[in-house]
C-alpha positions as CSV (number, residue, x, y, z in Angstrom):
1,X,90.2,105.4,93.3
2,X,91.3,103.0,96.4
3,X,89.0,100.7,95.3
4,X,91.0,99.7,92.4
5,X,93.9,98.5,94.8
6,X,92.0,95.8,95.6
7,X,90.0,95.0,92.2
8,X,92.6,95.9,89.6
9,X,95.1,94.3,91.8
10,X,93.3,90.9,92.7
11,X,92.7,90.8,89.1
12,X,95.9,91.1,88.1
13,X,97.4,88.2,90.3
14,X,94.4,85.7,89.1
15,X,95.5,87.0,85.1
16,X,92.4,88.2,84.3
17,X,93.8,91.1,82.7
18,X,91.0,92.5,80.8
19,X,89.4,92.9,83.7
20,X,92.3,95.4,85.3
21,X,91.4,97.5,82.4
22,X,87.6,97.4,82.4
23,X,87.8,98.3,86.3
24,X,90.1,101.2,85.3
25,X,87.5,102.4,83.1
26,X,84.3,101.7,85.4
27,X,86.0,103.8,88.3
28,X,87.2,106.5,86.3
29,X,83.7,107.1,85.0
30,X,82.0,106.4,88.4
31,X,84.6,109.3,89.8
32,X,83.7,111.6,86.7
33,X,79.8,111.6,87.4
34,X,80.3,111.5,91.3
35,X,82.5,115.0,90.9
36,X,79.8,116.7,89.3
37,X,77.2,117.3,92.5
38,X,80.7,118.5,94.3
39,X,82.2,120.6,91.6
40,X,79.0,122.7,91.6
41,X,79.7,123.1,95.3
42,X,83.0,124.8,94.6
43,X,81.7,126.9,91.6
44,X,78.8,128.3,94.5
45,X,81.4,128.3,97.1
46,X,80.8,131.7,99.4
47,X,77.6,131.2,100.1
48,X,78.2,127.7,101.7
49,X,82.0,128.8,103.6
50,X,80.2,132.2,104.3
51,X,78.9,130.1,107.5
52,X,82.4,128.7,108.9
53,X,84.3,131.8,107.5
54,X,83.8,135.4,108.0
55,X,86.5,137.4,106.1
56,X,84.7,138.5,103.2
57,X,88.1,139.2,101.1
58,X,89.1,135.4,102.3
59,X,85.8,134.0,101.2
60,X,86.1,135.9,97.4
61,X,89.3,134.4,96.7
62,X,88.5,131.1,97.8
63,X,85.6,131.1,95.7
64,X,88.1,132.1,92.6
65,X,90.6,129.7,93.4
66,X,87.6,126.8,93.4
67,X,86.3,127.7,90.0
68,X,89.7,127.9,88.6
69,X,90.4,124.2,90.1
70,X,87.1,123.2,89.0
71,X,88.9,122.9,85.6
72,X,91.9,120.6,86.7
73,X,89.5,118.0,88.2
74,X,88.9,115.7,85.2
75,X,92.8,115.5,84.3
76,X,93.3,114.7,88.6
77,X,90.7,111.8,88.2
78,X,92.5,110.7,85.1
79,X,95.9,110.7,86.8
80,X,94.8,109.2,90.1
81,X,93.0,106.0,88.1
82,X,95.4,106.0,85.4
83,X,98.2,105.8,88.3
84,X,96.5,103.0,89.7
85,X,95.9,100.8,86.4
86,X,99.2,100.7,86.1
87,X,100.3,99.8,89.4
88,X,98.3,96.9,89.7
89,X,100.4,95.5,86.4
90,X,103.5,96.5,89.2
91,X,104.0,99.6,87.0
92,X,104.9,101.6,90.1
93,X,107.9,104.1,88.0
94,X,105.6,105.6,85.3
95,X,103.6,107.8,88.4
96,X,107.1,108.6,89.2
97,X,108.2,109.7,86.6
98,X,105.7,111.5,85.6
99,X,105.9,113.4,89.3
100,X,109.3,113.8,88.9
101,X,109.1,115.6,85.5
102,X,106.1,117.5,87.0
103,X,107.3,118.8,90.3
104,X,109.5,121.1,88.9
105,X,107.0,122.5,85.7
106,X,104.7,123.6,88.6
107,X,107.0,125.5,90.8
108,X,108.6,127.5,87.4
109,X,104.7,127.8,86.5
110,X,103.6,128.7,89.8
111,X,106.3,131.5,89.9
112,X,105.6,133.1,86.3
113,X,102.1,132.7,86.3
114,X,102.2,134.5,89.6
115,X,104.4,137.2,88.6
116,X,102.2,137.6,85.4
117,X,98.2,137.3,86.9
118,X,98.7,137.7,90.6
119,X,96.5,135.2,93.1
120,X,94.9,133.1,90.1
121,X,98.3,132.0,88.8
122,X,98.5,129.8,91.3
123,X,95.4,127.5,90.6
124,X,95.8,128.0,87.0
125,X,99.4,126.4,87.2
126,X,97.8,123.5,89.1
127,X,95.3,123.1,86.4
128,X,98.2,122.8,84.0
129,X,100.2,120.7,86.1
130,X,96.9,118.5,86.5
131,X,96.3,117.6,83.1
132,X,100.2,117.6,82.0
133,X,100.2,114.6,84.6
134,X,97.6,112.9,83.0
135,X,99.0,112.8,79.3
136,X,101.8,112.1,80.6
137,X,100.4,109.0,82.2
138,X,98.4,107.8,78.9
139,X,101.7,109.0,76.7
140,X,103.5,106.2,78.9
141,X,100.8,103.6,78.4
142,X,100.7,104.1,74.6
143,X,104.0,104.1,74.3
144,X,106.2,102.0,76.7
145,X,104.3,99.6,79.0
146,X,101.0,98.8,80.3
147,X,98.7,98.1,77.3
148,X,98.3,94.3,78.1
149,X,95.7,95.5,80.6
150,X,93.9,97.4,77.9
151,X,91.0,95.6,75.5
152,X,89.4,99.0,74.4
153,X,86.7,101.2,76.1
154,X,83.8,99.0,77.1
155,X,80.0,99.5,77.2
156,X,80.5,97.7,80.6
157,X,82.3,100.7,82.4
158,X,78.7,102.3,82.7
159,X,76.9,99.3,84.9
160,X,77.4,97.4,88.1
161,X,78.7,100.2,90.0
162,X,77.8,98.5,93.3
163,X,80.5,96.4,94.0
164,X,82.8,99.3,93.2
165,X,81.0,101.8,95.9
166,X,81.0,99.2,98.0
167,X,84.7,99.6,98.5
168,X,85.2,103.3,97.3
169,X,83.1,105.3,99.9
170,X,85.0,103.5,103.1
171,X,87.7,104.0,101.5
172,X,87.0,107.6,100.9
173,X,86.5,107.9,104.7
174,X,89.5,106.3,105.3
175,X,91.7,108.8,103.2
176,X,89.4,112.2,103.9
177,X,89.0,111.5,107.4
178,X,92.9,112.5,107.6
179,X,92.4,115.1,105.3
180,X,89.9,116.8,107.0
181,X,91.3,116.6,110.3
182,X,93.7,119.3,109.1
183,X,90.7,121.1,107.2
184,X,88.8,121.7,110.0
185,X,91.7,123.3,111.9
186,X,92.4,125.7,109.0
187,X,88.5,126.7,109.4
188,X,88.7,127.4,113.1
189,X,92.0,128.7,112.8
190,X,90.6,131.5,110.7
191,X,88.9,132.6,114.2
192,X,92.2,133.8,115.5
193,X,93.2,136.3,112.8
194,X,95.8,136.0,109.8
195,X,98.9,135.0,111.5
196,X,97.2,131.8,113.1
197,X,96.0,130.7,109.5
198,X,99.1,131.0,107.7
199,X,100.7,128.9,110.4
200,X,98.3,126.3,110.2
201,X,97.6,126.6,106.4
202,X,101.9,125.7,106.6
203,X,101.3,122.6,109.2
204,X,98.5,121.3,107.0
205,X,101.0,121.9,104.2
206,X,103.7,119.8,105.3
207,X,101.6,117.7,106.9
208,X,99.7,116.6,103.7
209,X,103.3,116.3,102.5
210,X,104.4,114.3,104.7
211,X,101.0,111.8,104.6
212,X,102.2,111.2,101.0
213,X,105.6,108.9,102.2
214,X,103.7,106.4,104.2
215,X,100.3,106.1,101.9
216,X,103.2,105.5,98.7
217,X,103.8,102.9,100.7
218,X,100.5,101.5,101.4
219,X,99.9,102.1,98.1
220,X,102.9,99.3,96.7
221,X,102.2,96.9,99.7
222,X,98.5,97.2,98.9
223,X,99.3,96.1,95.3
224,X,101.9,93.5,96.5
225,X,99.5,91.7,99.1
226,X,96.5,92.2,96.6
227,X,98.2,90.9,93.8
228,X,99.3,87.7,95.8
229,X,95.2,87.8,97.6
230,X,94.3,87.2,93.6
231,X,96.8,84.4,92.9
232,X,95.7,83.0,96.2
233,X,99.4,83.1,97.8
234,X,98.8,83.4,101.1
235,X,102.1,82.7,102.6
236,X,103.7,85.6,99.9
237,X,100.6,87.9,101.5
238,X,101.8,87.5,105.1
239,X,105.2,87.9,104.7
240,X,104.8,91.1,102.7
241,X,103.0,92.5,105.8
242,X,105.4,92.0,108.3
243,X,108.1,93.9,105.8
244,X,105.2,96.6,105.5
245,X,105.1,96.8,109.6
246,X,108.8,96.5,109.8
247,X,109.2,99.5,107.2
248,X,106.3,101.8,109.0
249,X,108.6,101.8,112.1
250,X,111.2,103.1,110.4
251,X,109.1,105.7,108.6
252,X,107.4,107.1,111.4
253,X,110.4,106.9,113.4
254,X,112.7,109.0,110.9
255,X,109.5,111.4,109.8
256,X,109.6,112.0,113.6
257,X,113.0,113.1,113.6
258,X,113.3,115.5,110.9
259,X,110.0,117.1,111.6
260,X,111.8,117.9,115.1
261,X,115.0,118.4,114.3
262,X,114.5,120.8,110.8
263,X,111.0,122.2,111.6
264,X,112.3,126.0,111.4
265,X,114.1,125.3,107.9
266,X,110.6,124.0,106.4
267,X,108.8,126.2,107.7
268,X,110.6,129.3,106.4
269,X,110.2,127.6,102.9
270,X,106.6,128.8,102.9
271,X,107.0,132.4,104.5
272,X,109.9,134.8,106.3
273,X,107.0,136.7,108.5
274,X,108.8,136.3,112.5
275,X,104.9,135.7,113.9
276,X,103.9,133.3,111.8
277,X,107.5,131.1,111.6
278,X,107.3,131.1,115.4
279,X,103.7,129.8,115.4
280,X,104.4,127.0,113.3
281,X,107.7,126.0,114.8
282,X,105.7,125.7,117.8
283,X,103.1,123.3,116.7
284,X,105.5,121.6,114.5
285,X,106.4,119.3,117.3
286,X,102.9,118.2,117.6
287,X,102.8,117.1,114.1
288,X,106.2,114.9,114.7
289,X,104.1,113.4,117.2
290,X,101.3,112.4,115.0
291,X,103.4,110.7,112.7
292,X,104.5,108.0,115.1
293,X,100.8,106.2,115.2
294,X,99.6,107.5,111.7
295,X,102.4,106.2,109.5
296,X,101.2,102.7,111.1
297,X,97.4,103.6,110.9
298,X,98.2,104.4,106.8
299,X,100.0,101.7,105.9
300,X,97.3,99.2,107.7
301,X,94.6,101.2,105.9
302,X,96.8,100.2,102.4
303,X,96.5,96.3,103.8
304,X,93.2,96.6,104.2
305,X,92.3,97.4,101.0
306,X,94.4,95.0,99.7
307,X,91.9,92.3,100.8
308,X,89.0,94.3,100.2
309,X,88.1,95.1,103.9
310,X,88.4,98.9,103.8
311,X,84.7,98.8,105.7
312,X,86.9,98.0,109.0
């Protein structure tokens, strides 16, 4: 879906506004059949985690949580393409709104669906939440802004996927390669027991949190920059990235800070158990750390794909 920063964007600032839309459509379907291959990975999970993992109660209800998530995935896609569409028209409130509406559905979900079905009311409330986001999303579009972009679905959505990929799989590397950075350390922190999981399982937690502040911002100056890229503004383009840089020092700087200063209050959030809030409050200040370079490594990554370079 990073891929339409640069061509929904680009389009968008050279007014060729069908195109937006037909770009929206193209990657959404791309995503659709690419999830397939991956979503039959999740459905025949054990045997495949059976080789990294060896609790064989773990390993059952990750496999349950998978195939329950498996049915959330198209409404994700939807969201996460949809979102984008509409940023590239400088739509950046809908996706918040819609979040903001959302956030609080999922935790009352999360907490009666639990109470009510035990472990699997968990996924199935992100399933809901999933899809709510998506009609959400298109309820916005059809009814307050963002249909200039829009000439109808297009036989054109299914060819010249090239150009696309071209863009979307380094940009996938750039976004999963953080990702699964924190992955792998869940894995091999399933080596040393329980406790050691569930204090990295709450890193990785706030640490994906705390990824979303700088890539939101990526995400707008990717849009700004592309937007001026396609309307062939350079000037507008480089002062909009010294803002961006000016904005990631002050992110990573205040990130920094709270993650040291608060890290026992967010990590009893997530769990009361002594062992495990000590284990995390004592890796919390390496993630502080990490936050300093990464916020600046995210927000270039955002430039970047604002000129179509994600390959770098």
């Amino acid at each position: 879906a990073t891929s339409l920063d640069t061509f929904c964007s680009q389009a968008f600032g050279a007014r060729k506004y069908y195109k937006v839309g037909l770009y929206f459509q193209r990657c959404s379907v791309m995503i659709f059949t690419l999830s397939i291959p991956i979503l039959m990975i999740w459905w025949w999970s054990k045997p495949i985690l059976s080789y990294v993992v060896k609790e064989e109660e773990l390993l059952d209800l990750t496999q349950i949580y998978l195939r329950i998530l498996c049915f959330g995935a198209p409404g994700l896609i939807a969201f996460e393409t949809g979102k984008r569409f509409l940023q590239a028209q400088r739509i950046f409130h809908a996706s918040t709104y819609v979040l903001f509406l959302c956030l609080p559905l999922n935790i009352v979900m999360n907490y009666f669906f639990i109470k009510l079905w035990g472990f699997i009311g968990a996924p199935i409330a992100i399933v809901v939440t999933y899809w709510l986001m998506a009609v959400l999303l298109l309820g916005y579009v059809v009814f307050v802004d963002g249909q200039q972009c829009w000439n109808g679905l297009s036989k054109r959505a299914l060819r010249h996927w090239k150009p696309m990929l071209k863009l979307a799989l380094p940009g996938l590397v750039m976004i999963e390669s953080e990702y699964l950075s924190f992955e792998i350390l869940t894995i091999m922190a399933s080596y040393f027991g329980t406790d050691s999981l569930a204090a990295q399982s709450i890193i990785s937690n706030i640490g994906s949190l705390w990824y979303q502040f700088p890539f939101a911002i990526g995400c707008a100056i990717s849009t700004r920059v592309a937007i001026y890229v396609g309307s062939g503004s350079q000037r507008s383009s480089r002062v909009s990235v010294r803002i961006a840089f000016a904005v990631a020092a002050f992110t990573s700087l205040f990130s920094f800070l709270l993650l040291i200063f608060f890290k026992r209050p967010l990590t009893l959030m997530f769990t009361s158990d002594p062992h495990v809030v000590e284990l995390s409050v004592k890796s919390m200040p390496i993630l502080a750390i990490n936050q300093l370079g990464d916020t600046f490594n995210i927000i270039s990554a955002g430039i970047l794909r604002s000129q179509g370079r994600q390959t770098i």
